[in-house]
Structures are given as structure tokens and as C-alpha cells.
C-alpha positions in Angstrom: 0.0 0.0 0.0 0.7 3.5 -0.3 1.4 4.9 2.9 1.9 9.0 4.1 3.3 9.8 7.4 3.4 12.6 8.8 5.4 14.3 11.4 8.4 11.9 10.0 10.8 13.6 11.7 10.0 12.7 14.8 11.4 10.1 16.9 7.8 8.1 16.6 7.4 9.4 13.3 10.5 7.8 12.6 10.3 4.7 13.5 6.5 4.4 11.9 8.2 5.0 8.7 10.8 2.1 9.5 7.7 0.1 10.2 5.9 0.7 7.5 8.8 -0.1 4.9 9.1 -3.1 7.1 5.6 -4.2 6.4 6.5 -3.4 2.2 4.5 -0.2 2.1 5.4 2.5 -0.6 6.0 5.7 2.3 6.2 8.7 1.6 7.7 11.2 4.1 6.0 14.4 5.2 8.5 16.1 6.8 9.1 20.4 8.0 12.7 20.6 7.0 14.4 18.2 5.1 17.5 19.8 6.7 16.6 17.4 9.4 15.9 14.4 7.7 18.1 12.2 6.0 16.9 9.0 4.7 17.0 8.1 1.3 15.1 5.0 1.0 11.2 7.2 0.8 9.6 9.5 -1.0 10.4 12.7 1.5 7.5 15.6 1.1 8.9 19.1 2.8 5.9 20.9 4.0 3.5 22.6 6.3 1.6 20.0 7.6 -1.1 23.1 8.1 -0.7 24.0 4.5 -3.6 22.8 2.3 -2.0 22.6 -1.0 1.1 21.1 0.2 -0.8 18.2 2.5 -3.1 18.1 -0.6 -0.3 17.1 -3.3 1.4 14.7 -0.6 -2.3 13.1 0.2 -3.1 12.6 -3.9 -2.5 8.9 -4.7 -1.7 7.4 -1.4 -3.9 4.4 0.7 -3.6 5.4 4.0 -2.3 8.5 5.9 -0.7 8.0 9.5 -0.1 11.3 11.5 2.6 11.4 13.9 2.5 15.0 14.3 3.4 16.6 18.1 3.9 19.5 19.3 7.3 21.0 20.7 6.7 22.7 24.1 4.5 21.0 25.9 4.0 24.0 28.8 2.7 26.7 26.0 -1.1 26.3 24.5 -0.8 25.5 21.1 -2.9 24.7 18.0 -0.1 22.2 16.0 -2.0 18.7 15.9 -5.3 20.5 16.1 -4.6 22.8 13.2 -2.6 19.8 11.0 -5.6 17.2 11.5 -8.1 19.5 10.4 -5.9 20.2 7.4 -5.7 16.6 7.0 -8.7 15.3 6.9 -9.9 17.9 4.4 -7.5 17.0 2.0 -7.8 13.5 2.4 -11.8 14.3 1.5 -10.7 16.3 -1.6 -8.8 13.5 -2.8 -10.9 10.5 -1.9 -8.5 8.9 0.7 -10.1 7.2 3.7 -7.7 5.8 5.9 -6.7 7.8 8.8 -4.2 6.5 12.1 -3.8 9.5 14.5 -1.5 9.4 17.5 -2.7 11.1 20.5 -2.1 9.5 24.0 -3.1 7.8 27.3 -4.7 10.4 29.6 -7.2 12.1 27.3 -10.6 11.5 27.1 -11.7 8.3 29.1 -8.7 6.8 29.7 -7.4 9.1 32.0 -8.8 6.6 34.4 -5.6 4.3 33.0 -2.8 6.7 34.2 -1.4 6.8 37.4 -2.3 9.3 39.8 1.5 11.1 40.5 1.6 11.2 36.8 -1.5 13.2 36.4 -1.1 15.8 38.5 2.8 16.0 38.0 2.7 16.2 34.6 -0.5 16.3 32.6 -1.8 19.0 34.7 1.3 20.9 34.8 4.3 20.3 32.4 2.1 19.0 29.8 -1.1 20.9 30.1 -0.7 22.7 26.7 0.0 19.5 24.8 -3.2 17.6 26.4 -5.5 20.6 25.3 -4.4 20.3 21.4 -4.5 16.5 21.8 -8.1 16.6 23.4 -9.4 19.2 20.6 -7.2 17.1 17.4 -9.4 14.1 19.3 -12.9 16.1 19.1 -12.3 17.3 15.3 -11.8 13.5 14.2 -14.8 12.3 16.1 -16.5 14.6 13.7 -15.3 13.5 11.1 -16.6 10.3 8.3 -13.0 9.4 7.2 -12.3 6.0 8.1 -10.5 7.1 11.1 -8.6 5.4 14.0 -7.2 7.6 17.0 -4.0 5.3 18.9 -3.3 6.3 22.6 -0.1 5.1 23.5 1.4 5.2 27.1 4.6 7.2 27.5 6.9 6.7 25.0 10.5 5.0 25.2 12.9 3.7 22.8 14.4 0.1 22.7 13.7 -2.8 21.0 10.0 -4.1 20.9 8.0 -5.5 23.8 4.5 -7.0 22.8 1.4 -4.8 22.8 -1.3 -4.9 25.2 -4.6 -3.0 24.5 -5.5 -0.8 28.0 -9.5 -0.3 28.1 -10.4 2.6 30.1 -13.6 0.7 32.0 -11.0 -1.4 34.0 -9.2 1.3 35.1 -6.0 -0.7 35.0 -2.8 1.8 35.3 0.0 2.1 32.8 3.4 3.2 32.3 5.2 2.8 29.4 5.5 1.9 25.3 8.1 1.6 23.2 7.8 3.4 19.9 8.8 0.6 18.0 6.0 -0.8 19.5 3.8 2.3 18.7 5.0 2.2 15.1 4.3 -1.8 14.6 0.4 -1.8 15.8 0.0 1.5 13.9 0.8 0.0 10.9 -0.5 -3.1 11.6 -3.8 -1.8 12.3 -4.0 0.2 8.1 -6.4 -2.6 6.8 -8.2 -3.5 9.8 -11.5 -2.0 11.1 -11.5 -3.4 14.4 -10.7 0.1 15.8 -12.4 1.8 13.1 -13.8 5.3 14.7 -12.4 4.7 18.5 -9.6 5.2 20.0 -7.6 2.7 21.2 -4.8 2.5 24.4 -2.1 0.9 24.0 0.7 -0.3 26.7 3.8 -2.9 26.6 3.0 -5.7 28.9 3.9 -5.3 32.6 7.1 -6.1 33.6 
């Protein structure tokens, strides 16, 4: 399949597009500066991921679009993945592309009963609190939207080699830690031609330790 990701760059977008040329995807790279990436083994885009032309001629002709996109300083309110998704999912209307994988995180919405308590007032309520707002709007623009859409909530992120994936459901109010984002990047592509997530979000953890 034809896959776009987004946000590239990053560490997690990074290692989605490693993933995804893993799984024999055709990737193309959506990346800021391409300055700051180097790989030479995709199709690298260099955009505004809040430009509608640009997103637009990266979007035309692809399968899927996966959108890694987060913002830089957590502390300061900010607009990034908000502003980028709804950019996104217009384009991907204009040219007649469904599949949508967002990663947002655990803590918003309902499964902030899945994070411990220490983390959510030391953090999420303090150092973070500008980066859970944008997440928690991104997540309310998608849930309007009829794209075929999927949001993943992964815990906090490490690197390292791959652990397993566990799904975290918010009812059992089960507390985790951490993910790897190779782990991230594996059930994000893994999850392009299945619907059993389709228009929910999803937690995800690496088995307890």
C-alpha cells in the first residue's frame, strides 16, 4: 500500500516510517525541514503540515495517511496537531482517501482513568497541560469527522527494542506506564487494513514487567 506519514521527523514518526517499509508499504515522508531528515530509502515531502495545497499534493494517490504530528513545548497552549488534522482530513476528502491512524495519547478522554495518579497531576496537569489541550481538541475534530479514522493512545513513550502490545480499556481502570515506539510504530501500521478500531480510539501499553 501507499502509505503517508506525517510528522516523519520525529522520533515516533520515525520509527512508523521504518515500520511501514518493514511491512512493504510505498512511504512517503512528510516532513518540515528536510534539513533534518536524511533517509534516502522514501519519497520525503517538505511541508507545512497546516498547508492545504502542500498536504493536498502529498495526500493525492496514497492508501492510507498516518499522522505522527506533536507539538514541541509542551507548557505553551498550542494549536499544532489541532490545526494539521483538520488540514488533514480535508484533503484526504478532496482526494478521496479514507484511511486515517492519529497518535494522540493515554490520559485524554476516558482513559485518563488508565494513568497513574503522581503522573496526572505532576505532569499532565502541569508540564504538559498545553499539549493535552491540542490533543483533546485534534481528538474532538476527528470524532466529527466520516473518514475511516482510528485515534491510537499510546502510554509514555521509550525507545528500545519491541516488547508485545497490550490493548488498555479505560472501564478497568488498569494503570499504565510505558511503550516503546517501535511498539507504537508496529500496531500503527499493523492496524491500516483492519476495522476493528475503526472510529475509536484505542490504548495501548507494553506488557507489565
Amino acid at each position: 500500500m501507499r502509505v503517508l506519514v506525517l510528522g516523519a521527523a520525529g522520533h515516533t514518526g520515525d520509527a512508523v516510517v521504518t515500520e511501514a517499509l518493514r511491512a512493504d508499504h510505498e512511504v512517503t515522508a512528510f516532513v518540515h525541514s528536510a534539513e533534518k531528515y536524511a533517509r534516502a530509502d522514501v519519497r520525503v515531502v517538505v511541508g507545512d503540515a497546516r498547508d492545504h495545497a502542500a498536504v493536498l499534493a502529498a495526500v493525492r494517490g496514497q492508501d492510507a495517511v498516518l499522522d505522527t504530528i506533536g507539538g514541541h513545548n509542551p507548557l505553551v497552549n498550542q494549536h499544532i496537531e489541532t490545526d494539521s488534522a483538520r488540514v488533514v482530513m480535508a484533503a484526504m476528502e478532496e482526494a478521496g482517501v479514507r484511511r486515517l491512524l492519529v497518535i494522540s495519547t493515554i490520559g485524554e478522554g476516558d482513559s485518563e482513568a488508565n494513568v497513574h495518579g503522581y503522573y496526572k497531576y505532576l505532569f499532565m496537569n502541569t508540564i504538559l497541560r498545553g499539549v493535552m489541550k491540542d490533543k483533546a481538541a485534534m481528538e474532538a475534530e476527528l470524532r466529527h469527522s466520516a473518514l475511516d479514522w482510528t485515534i491510537i493512545r499510546p502510554a509514555g513513550l521509550t525507545d528500545g527494542e519491541p516488547k508485545g502490545v497490550r490493548i488498555v480499556q479505560p472501564a478497568t481502570g488498569e494503570k499504565v506506564r510505558f511503550i516503546t515506539r517501535a511498539d507504537v510504530a508496529r500496531f500503527m501500521v499493523e492496524q491500516i487494513p483492519i476495522a476493528e478500531y475503526l472510529h475509536q480510539a484505542v490504548g495501548i501499553a507494553n506488557p507489565e514487567e
